[in-house]
HTML snippet that shows the backbone in 3Dmol.js (N, CA, C, O; Angstrom):
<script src="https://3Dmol.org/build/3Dmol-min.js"></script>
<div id="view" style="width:600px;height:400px;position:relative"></div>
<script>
const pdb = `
ATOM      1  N   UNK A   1       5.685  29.010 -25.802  1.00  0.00           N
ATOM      2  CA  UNK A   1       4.748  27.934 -26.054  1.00  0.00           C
ATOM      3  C   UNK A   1       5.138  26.675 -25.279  1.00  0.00           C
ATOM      4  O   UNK A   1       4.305  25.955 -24.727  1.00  0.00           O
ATOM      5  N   UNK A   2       6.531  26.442 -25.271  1.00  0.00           N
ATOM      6  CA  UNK A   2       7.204  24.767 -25.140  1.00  0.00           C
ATOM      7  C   UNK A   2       6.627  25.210 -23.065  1.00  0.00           C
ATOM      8  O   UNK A   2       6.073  24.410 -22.311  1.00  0.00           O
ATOM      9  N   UNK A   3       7.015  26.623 -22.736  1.00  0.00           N
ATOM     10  CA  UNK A   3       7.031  26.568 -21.204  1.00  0.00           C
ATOM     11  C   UNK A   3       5.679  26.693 -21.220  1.00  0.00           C
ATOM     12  O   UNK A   3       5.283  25.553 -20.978  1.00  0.00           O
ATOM     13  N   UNK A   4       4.923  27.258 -21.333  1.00  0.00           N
ATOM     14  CA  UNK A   4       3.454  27.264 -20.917  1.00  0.00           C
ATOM     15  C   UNK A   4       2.633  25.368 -21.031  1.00  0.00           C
ATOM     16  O   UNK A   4       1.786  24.995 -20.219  1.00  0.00           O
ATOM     17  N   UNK A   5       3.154  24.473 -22.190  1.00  0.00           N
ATOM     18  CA  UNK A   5       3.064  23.704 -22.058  1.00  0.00           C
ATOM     19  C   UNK A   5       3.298  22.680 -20.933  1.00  0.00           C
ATOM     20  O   UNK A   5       2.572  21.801 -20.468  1.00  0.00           O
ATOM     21  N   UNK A   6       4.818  23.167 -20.587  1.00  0.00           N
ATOM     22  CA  UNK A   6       5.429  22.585 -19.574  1.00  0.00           C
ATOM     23  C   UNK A   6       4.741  22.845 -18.145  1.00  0.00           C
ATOM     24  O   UNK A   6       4.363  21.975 -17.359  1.00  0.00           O
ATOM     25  N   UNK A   7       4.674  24.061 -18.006  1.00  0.00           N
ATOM     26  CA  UNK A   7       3.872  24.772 -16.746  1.00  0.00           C
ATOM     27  C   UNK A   7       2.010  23.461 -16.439  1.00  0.00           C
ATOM     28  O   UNK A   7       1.400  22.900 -15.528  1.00  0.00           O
ATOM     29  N   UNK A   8       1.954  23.651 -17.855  1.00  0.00           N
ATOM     30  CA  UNK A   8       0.411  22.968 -17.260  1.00  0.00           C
ATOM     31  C   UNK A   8       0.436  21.399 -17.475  1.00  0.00           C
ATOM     32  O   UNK A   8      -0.606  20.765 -17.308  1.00  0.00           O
ATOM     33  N   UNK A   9       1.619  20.759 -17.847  1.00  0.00           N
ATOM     34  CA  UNK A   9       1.644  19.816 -17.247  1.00  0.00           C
ATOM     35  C   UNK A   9       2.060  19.547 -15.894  1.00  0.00           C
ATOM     36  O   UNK A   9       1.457  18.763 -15.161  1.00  0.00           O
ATOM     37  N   UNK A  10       3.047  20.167 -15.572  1.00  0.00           N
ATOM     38  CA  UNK A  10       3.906  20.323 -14.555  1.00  0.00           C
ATOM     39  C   UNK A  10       2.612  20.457 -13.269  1.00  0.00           C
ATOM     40  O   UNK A  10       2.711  19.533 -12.461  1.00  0.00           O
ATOM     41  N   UNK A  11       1.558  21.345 -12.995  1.00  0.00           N
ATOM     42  CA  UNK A  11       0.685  21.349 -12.613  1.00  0.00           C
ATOM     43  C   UNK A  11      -0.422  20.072 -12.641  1.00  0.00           C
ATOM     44  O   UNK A  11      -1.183  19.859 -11.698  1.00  0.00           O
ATOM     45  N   UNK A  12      -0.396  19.378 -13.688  1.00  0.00           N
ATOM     46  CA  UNK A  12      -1.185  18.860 -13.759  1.00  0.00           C
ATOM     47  C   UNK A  12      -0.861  16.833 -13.183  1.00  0.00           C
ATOM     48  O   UNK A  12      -1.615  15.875 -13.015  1.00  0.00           O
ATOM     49  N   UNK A  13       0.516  17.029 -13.076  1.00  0.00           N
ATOM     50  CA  UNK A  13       1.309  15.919 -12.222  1.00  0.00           C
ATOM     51  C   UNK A  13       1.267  16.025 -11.171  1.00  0.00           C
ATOM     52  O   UNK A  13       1.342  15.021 -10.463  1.00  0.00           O
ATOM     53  N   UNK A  14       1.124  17.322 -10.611  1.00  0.00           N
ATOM     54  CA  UNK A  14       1.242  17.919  -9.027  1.00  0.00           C
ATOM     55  C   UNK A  14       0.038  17.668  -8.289  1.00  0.00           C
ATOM     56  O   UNK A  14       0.054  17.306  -7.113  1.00  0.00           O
ATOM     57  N   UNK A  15      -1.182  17.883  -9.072  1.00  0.00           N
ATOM     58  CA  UNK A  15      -1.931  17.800  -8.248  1.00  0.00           C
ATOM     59  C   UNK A  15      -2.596  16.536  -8.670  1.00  0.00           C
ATOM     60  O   UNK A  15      -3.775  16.383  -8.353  1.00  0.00           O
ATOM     61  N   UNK A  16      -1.866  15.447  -9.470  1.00  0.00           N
ATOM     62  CA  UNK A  16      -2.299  14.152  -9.622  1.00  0.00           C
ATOM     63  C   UNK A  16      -1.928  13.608  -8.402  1.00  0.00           C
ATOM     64  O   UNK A  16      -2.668  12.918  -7.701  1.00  0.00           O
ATOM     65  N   UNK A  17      -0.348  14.036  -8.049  1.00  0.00           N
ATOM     66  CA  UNK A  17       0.400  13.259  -6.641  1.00  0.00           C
ATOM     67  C   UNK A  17      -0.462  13.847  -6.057  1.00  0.00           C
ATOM     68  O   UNK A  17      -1.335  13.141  -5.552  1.00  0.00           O
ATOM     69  N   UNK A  18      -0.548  15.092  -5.918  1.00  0.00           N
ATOM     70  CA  UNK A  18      -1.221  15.780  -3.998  1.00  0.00           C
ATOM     71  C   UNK A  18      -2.899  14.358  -3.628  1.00  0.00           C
ATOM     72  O   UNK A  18      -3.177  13.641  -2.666  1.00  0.00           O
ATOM     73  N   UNK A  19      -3.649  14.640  -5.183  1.00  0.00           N
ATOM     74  CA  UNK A  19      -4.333  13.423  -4.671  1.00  0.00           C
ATOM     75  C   UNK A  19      -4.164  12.044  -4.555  1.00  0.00           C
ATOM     76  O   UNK A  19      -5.176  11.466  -4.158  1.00  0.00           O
ATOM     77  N   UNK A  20      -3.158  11.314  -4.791  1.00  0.00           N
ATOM     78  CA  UNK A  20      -2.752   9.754  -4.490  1.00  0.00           C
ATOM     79  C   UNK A  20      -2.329  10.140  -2.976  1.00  0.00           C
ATOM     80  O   UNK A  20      -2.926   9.634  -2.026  1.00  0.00           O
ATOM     81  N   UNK A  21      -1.373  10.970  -2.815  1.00  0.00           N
ATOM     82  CA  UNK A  21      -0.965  11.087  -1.289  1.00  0.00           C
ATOM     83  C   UNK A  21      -2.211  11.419  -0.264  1.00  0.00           C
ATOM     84  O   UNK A  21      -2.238  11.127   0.932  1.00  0.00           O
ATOM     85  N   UNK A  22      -3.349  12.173  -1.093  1.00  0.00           N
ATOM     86  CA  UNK A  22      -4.275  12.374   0.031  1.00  0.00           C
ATOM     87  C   UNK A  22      -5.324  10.995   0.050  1.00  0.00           C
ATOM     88  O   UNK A  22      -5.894  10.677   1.094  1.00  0.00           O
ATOM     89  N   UNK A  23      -5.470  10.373  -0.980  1.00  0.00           N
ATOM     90  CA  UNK A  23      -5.905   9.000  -0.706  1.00  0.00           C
ATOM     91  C   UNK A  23      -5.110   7.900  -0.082  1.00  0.00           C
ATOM     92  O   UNK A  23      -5.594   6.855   0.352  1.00  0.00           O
ATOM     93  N   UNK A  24      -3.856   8.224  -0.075  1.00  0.00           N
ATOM     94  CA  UNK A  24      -3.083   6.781   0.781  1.00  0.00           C
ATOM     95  C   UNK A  24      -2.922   7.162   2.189  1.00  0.00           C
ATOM     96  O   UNK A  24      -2.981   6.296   3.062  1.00  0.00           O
ATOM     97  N   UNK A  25      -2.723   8.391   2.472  1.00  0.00           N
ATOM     98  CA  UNK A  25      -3.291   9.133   3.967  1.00  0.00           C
ATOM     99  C   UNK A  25      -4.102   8.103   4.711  1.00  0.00           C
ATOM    100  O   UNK A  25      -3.967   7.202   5.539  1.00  0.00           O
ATOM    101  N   UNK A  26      -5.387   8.956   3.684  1.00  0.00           N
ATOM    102  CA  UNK A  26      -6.712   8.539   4.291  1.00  0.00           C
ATOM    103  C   UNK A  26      -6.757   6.834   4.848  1.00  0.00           C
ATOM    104  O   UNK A  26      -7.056   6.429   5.971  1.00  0.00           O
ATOM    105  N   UNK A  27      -6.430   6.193   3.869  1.00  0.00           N
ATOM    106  CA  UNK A  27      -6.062   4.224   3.842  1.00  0.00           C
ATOM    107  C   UNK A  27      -5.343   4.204   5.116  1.00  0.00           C
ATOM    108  O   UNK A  27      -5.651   3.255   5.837  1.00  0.00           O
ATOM    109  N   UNK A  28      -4.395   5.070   5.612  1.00  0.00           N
ATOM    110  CA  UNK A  28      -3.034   4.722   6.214  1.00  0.00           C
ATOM    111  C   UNK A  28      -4.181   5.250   7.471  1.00  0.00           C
ATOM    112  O   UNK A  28      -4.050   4.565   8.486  1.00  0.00           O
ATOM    113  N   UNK A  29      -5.374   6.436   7.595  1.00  0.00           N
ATOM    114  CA  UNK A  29      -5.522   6.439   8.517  1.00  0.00           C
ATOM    115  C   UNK A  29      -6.687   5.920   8.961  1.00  0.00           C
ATOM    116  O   UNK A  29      -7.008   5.865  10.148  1.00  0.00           O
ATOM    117  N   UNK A  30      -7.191   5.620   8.244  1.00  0.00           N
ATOM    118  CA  UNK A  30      -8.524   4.046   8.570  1.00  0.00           C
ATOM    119  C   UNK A  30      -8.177   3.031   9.228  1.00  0.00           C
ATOM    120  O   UNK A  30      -8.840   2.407  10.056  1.00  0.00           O
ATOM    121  N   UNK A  31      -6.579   2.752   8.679  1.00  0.00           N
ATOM    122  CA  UNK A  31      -6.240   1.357   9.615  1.00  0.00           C
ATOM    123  C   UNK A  31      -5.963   1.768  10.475  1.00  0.00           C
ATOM    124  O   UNK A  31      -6.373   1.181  11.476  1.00  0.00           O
ATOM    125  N   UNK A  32      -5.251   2.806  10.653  1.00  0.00           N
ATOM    126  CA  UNK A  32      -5.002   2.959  12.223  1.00  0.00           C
ATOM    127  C   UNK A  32      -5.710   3.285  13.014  1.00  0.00           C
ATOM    128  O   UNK A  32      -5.292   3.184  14.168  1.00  0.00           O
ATOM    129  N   UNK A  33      -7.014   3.791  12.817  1.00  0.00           N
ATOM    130  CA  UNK A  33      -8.270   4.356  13.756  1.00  0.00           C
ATOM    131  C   UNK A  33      -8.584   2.703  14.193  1.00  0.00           C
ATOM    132  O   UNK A  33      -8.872   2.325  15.329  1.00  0.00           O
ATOM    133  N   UNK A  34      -8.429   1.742  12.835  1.00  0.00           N
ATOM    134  CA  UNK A  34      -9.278   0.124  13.304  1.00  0.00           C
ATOM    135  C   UNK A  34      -8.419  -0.398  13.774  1.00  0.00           C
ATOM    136  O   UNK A  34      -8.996  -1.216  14.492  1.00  0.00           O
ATOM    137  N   UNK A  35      -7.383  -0.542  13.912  1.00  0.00           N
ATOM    138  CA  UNK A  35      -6.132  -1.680  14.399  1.00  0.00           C
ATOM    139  C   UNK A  35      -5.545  -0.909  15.523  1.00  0.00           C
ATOM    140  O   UNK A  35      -5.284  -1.582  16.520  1.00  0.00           O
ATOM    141  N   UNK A  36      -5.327   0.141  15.567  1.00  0.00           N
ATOM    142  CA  UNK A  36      -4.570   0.624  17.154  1.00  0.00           C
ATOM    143  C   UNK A  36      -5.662   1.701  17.905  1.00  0.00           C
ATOM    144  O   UNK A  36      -5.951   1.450  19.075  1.00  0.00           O
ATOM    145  N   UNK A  37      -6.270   2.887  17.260  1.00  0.00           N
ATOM    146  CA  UNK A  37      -7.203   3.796  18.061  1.00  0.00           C
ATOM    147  C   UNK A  37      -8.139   3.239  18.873  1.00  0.00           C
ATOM    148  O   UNK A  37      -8.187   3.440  20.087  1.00  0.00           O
ATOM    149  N   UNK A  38      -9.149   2.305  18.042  1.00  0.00           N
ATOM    150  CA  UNK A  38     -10.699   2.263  18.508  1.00  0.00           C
ATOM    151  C   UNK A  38     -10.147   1.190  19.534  1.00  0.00           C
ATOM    152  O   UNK A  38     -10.361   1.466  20.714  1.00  0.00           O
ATOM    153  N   UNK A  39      -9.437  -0.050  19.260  1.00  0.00           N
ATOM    154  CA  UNK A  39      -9.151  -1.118  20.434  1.00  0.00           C
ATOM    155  C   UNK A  39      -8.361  -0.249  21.476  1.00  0.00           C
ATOM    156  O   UNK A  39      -8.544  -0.742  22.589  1.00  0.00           O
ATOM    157  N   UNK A  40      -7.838   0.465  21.516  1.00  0.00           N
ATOM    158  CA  UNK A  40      -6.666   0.941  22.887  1.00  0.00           C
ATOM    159  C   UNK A  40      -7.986   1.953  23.297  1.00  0.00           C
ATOM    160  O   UNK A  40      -7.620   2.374  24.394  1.00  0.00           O
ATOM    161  N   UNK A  41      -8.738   2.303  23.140  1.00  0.00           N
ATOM    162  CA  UNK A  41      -9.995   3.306  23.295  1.00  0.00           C
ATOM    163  C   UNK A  41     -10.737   2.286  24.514  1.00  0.00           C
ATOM    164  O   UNK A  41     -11.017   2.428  25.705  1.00  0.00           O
ATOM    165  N   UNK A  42     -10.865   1.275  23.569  1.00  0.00           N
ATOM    166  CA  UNK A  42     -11.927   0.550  24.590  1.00  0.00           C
ATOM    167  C   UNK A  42     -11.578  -0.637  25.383  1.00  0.00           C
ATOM    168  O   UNK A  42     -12.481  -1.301  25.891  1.00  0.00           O
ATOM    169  N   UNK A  43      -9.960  -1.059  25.579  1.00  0.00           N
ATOM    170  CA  UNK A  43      -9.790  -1.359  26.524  1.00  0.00           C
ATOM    171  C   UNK A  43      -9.189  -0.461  27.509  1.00  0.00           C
ATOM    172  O   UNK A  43      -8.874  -0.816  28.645  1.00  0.00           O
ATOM    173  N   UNK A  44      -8.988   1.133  26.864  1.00  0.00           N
ATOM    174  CA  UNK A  44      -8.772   1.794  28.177  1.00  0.00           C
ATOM    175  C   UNK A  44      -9.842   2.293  29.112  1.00  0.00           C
ATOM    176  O   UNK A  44      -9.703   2.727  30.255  1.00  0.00           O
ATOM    177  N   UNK A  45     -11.109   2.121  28.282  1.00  0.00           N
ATOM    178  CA  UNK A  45     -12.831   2.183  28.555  1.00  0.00           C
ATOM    179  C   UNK A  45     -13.213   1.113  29.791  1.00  0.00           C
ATOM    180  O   UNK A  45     -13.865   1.338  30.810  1.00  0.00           O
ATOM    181  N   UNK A  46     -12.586  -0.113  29.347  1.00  0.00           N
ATOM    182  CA  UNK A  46     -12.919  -1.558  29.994  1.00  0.00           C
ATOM    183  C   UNK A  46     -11.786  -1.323  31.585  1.00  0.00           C
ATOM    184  O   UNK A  46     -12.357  -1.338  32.676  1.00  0.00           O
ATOM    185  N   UNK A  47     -10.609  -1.171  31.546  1.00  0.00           N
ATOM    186  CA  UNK A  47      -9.646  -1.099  32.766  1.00  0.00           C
ATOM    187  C   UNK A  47      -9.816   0.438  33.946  1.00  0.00           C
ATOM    188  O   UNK A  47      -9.476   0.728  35.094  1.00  0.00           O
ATOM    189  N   UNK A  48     -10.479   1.026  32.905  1.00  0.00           N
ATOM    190  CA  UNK A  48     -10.809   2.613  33.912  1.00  0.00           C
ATOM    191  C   UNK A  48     -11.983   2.278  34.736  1.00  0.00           C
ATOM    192  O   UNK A  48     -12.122   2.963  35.750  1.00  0.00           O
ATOM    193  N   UNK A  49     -13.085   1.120  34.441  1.00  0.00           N
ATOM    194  CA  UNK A  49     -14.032   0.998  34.797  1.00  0.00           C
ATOM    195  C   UNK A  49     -15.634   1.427  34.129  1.00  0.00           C
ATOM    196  O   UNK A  49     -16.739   1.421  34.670  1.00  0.00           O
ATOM    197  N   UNK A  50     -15.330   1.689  33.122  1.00  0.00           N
ATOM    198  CA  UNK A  50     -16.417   2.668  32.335  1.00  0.00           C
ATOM    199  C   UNK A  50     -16.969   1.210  31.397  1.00  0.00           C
ATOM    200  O   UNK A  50     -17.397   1.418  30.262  1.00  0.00           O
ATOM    201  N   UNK A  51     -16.950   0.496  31.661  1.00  0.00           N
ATOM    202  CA  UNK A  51     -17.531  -1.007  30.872  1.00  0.00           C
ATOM    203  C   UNK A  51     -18.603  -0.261  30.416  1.00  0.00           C
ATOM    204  O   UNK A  51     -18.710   0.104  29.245  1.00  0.00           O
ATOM    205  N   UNK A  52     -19.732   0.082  31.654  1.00  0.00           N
ATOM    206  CA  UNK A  52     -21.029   0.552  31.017  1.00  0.00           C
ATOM    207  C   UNK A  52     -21.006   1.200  29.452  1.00  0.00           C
ATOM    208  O   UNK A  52     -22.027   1.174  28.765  1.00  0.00           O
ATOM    209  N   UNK A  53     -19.941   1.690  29.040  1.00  0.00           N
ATOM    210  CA  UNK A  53     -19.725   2.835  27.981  1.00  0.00           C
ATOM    211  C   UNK A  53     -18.735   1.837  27.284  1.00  0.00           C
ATOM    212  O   UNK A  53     -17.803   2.593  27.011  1.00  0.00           O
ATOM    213  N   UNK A  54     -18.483   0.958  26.964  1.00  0.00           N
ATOM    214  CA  UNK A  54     -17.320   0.528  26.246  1.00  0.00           C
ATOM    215  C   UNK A  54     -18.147  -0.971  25.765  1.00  0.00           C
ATOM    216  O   UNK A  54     -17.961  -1.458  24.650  1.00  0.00           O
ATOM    217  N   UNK A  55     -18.931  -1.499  26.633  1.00  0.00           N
ATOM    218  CA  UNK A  55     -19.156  -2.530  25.600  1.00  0.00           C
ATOM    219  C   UNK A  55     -20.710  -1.681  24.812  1.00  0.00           C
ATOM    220  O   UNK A  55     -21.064  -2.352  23.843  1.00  0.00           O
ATOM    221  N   UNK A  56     -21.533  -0.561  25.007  1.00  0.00           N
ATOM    222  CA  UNK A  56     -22.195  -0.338  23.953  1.00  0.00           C
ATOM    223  C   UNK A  56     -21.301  -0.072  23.008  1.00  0.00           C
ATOM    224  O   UNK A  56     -21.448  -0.829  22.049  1.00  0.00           O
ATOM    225  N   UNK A  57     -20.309   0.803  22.862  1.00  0.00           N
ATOM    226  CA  UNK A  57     -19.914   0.883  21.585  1.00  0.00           C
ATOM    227  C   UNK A  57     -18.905  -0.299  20.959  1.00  0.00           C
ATOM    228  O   UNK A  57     -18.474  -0.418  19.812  1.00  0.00           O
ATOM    229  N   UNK A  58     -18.711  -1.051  22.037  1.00  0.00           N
ATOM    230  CA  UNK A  58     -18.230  -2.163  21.225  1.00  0.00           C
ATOM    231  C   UNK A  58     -19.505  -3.098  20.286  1.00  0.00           C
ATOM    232  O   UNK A  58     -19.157  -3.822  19.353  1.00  0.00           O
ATOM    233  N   UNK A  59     -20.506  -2.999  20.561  1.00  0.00           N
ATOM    234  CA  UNK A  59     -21.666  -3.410  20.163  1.00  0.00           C
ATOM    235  C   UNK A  59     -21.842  -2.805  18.663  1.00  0.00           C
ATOM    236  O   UNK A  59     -21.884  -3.323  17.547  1.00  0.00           O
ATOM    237  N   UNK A  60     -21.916  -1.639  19.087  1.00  0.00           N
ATOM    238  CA  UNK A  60     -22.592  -0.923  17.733  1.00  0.00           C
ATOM    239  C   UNK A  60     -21.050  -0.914  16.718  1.00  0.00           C
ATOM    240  O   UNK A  60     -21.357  -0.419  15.633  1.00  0.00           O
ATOM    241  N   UNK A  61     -19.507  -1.305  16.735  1.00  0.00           N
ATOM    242  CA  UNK A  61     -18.973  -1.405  15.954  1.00  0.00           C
ATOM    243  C   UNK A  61     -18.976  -2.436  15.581  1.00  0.00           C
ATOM    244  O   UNK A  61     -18.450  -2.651  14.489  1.00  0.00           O
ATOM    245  N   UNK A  62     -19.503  -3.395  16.244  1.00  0.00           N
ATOM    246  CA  UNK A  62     -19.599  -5.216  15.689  1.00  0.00           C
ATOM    247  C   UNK A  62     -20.800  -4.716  14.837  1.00  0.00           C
ATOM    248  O   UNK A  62     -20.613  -4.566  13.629  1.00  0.00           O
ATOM    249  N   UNK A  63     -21.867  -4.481  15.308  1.00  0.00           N
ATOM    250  CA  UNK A  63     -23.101  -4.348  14.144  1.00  0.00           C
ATOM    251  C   UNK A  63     -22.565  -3.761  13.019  1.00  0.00           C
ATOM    252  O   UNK A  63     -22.744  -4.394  11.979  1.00  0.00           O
ATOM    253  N   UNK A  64     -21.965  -2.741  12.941  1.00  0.00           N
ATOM    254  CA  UNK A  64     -21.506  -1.870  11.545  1.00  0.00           C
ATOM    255  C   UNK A  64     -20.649  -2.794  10.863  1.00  0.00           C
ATOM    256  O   UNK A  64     -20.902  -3.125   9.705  1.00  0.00           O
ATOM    257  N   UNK A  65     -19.635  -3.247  11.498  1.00  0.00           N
ATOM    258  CA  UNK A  65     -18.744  -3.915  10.443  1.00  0.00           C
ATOM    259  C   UNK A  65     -19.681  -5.542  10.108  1.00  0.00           C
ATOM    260  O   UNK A  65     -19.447  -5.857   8.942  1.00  0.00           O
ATOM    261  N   UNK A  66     -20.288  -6.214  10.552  1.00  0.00           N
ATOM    262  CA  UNK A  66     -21.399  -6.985  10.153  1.00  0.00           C
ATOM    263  C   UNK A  66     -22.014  -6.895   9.136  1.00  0.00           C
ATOM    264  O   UNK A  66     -21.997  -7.716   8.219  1.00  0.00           O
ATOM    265  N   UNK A  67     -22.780  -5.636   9.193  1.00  0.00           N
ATOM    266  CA  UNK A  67     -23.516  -5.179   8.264  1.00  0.00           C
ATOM    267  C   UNK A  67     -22.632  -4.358   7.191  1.00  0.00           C
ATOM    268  O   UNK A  67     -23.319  -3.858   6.300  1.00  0.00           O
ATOM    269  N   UNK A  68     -21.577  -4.178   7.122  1.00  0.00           N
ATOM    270  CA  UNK A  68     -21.041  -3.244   6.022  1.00  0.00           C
ATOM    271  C   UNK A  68     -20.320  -4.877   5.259  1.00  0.00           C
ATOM    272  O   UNK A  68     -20.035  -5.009   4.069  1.00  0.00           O
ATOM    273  N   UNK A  69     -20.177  -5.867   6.259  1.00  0.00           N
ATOM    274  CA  UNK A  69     -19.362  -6.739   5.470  1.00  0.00           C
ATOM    275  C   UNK A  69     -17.983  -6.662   5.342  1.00  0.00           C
ATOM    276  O   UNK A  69     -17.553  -7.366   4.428  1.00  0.00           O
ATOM    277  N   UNK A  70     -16.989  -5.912   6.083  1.00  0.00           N
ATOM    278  CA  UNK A  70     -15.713  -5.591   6.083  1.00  0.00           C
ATOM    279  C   UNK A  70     -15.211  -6.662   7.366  1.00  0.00           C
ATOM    280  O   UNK A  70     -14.031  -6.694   7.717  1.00  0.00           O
TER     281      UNK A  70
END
`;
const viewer = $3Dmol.createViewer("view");
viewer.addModel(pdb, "pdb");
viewer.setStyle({}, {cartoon: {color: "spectrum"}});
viewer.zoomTo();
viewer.render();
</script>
């Protein structure tokens, strides 16, 4: 009784962590797509010569974060 108890808590801590770790992931990898990916993206867009292609999407991420309010 005492282990079967134990077992489904024991389980039930486990996959409390597996989801905090898969939500602080996710946090950990939002900022880094916004603070190091998308900028090193599009000034390597802007120095290769591909402007044509780097300031639309610099455009349409100013509109989104505008409009989302972030």
């Amino acid at each position: 009784m005492w282990t079967m108890l134990f077992m489904i808590l024991m389980i039930w801590v486990f996959v409390k962590m597996l989801w905090l770790a898969v939500r602080m992931s996710w946090g950990i990898m939002k900022i880094l797509v916004n603070l190091v990916l998308l900028p090193t993206v599009l000034l390597g867009l802007m120095f290769s010569g591909l402007m044509i292609l780097a300031l639309p999407i610099l455009i349409v991420v100013g509109l989104v974060m505008l409009v989302t309010g972030n």
